[in-house]
C-alpha positions in Angstrom: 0.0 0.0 0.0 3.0 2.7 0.7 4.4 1.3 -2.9 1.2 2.9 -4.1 1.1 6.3 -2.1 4.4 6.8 -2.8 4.1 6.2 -6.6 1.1 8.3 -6.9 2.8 11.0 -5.4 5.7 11.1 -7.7 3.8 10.7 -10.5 1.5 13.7 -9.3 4.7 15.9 -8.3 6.0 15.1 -11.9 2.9 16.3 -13.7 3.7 20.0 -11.8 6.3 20.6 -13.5 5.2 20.1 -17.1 5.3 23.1 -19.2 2.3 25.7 -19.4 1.1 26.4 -22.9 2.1 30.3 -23.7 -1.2 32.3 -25.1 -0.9 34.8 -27.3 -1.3 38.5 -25.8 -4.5 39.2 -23.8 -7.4 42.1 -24.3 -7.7 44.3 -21.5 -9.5 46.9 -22.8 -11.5 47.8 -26.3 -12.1 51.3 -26.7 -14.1 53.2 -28.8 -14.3 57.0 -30.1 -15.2 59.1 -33.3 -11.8 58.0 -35.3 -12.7 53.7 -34.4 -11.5 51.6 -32.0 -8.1 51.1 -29.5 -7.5 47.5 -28.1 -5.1 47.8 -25.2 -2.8 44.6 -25.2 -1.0 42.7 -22.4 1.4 40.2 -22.1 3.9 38.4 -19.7 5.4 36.1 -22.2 6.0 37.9 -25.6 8.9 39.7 -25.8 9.5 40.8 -29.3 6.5 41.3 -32.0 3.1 41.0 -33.0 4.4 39.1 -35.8 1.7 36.2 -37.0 -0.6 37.5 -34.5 -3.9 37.9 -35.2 -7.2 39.6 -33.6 -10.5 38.3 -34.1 -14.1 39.6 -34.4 -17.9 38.0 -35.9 -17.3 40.2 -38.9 -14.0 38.3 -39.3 -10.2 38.4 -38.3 -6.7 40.3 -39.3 -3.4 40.0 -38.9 -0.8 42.3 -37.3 1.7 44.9 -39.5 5.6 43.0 -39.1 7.5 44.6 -36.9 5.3 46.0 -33.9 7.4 45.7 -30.9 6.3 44.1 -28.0 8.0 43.9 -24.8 7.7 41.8 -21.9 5.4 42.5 -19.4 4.3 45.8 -21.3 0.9 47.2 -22.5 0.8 48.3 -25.9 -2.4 50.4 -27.5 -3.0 48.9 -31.1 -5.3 50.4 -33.9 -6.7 49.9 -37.3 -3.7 51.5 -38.4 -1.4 48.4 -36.7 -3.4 45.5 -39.0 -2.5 44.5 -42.6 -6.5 44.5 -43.6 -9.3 46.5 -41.5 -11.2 45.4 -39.0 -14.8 46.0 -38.1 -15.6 45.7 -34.4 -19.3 45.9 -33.2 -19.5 48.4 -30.1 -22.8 47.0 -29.7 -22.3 43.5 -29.2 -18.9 41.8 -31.1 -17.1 39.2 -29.4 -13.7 39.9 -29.8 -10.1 37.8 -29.0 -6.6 37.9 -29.7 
């Protein structure tokens, strides 16, 4: 019975220290005014560029100019202006993710 115990608990302490999967950046705030919209950006594990990263809306999704910098543990405001192809968010109701 402590054969068992113990084996479960190394197999357990083993499965802690597997790697966590890195997400892209992360919304944490969408604002709107008279010129469109600002998406503020946060991440703690990108440190370079947006490059081949992508935002998404219903009205479809667009990728991110090369060569926006990005630095770790930083917020970064992004507009239209930052995508290769415009991007229509709903401020009434558009599900939105990066």
């Amino acid at each position: 019975m402590k054969t068992i115990i113990i084996l479960v608990l190394l197999i357990s302490a083993s499965l802690l220290l597997a790697n966590p999967i890195a997400e892209g950046p992360y919304i944490t705030e969408i604002y709107f005014d008279e010129t469109g919209w600002s998406i503020e950006l946060y991440s703690m594990i990108i440190n370079g560029n947006l490059y081949n990263c992508k935002i998404s809306s219903n009205a479809g999704e667009a990728y991110f100019l090369p060569g926006i910098p990005f630095p770790q543990e930083t917020y970064i405001v992004v507009t239209q202006d930052d995508l290769q192809t415009p991007l229509v968010i709903d401020e009434q109701g558009d599900h939105v993710t990066s």
